[in-house]
C-alpha positions in Angstrom: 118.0 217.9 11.3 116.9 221.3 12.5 117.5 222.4 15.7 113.6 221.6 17.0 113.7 218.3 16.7 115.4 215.3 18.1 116.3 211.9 16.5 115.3 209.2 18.2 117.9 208.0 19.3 118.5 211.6 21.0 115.2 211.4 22.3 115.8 208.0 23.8 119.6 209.1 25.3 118.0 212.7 27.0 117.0 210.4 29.7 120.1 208.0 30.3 121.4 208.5 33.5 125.4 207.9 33.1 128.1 207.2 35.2 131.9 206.9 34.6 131.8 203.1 35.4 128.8 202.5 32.9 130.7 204.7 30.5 133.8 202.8 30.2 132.5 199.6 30.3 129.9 201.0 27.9 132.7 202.4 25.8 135.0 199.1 26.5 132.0 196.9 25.2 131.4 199.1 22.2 135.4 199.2 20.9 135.3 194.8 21.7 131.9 193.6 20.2 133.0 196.7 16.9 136.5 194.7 16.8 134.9 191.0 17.3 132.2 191.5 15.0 133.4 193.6 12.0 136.9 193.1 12.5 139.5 195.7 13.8 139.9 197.8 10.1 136.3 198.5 10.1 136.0 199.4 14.1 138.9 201.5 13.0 137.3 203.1 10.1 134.0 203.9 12.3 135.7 205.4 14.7 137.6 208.0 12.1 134.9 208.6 10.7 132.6 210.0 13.8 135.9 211.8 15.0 136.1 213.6 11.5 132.1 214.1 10.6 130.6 214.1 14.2 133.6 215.4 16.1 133.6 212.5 18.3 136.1 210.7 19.7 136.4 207.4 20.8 137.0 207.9 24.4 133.5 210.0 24.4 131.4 207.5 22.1 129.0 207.4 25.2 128.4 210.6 25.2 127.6 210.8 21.6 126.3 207.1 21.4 122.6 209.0 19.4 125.2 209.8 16.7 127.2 206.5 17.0 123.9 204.5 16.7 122.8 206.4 13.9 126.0 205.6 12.0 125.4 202.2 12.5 121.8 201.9 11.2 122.8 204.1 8.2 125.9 202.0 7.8 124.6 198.2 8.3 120.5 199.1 8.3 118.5 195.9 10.3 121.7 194.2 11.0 122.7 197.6 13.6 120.2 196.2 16.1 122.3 192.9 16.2 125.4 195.2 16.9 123.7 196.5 19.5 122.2 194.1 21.4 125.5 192.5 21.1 127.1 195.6 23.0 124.2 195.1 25.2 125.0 191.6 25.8 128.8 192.6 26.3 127.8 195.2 29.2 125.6 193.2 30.9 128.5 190.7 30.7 131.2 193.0 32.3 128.4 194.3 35.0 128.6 190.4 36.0 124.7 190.1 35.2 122.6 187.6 33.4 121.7 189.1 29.8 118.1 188.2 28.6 117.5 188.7 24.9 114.4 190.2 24.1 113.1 190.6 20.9 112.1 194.3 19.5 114.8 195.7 22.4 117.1 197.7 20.8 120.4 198.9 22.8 118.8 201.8 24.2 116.3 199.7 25.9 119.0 197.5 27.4 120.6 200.8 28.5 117.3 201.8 30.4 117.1 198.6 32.0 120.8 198.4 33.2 120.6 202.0 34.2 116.9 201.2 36.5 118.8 198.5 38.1 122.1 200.7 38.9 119.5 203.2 40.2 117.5 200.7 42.5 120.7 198.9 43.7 122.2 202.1 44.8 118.7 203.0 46.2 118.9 199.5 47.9 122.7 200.0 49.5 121.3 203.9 50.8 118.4 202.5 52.7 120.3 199.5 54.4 123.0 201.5 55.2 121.4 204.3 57.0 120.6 204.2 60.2 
């Protein structure tokens, strides 16, 4: 990649909006579905692998979750969207909300939609708590 262009999964993640409690439960839901659905080796073995090639640890996969995703599609190909829309799915879960699966919605998307929400319920709390 040269530096002009963006992936699009970089693309995508310039306009997540992240907080620390998205994060860990972002990063909680990653390190689960990784261990439930590949098993805890290959979870493992992704993880070492973005700390040695993309100098990312696991405690900061959110933050480099363009380079995580990547991984996975280059790793697994279609079956990476299942992976992800099972971390969806695993967010939505520890946020306490309904997950809806949609097809052609890839984690990114569910990311958007969780991080609208966030935005409108904090929006919601501002307004009926001022005076």
């Amino acid at each position: 990649m040269n530096g002009l262009t963006k992936t699009p999964y970089e693309q995508r993640f310039s306009s997540y909006v992240r907080s620390n409690r998205v994060d860990d439960l972002l990063r909680d839901s990653i390190d689960e579905v990784l261990a439930d659905l590949l098993g805890r080796q290959v979870r493992e073995a992704v993880y070492d692998y973005l700390e040695r090639n993309c100098s990312c640890r696991r405690e900061n996969i959110s933050v480099h979750l363009p380079k995580f995703l990547e991984l996975l599609e280059e790793a697994f190909g279609k079956a990476s969207k299942t992976i992800g829309r099972t971390i969806a799915r695993r967010l939505f879960e520890k946020l306490g909300w309904e997950f809806q699966d949609t097809p052609n919605l890839e984690l990114f998307d569910y990311l958007d939609a969780a991080n609208a929400r966030i935005m409108k319920e904090l929006t919601e709390r501002a307004i009926s708590s001022s005076p």
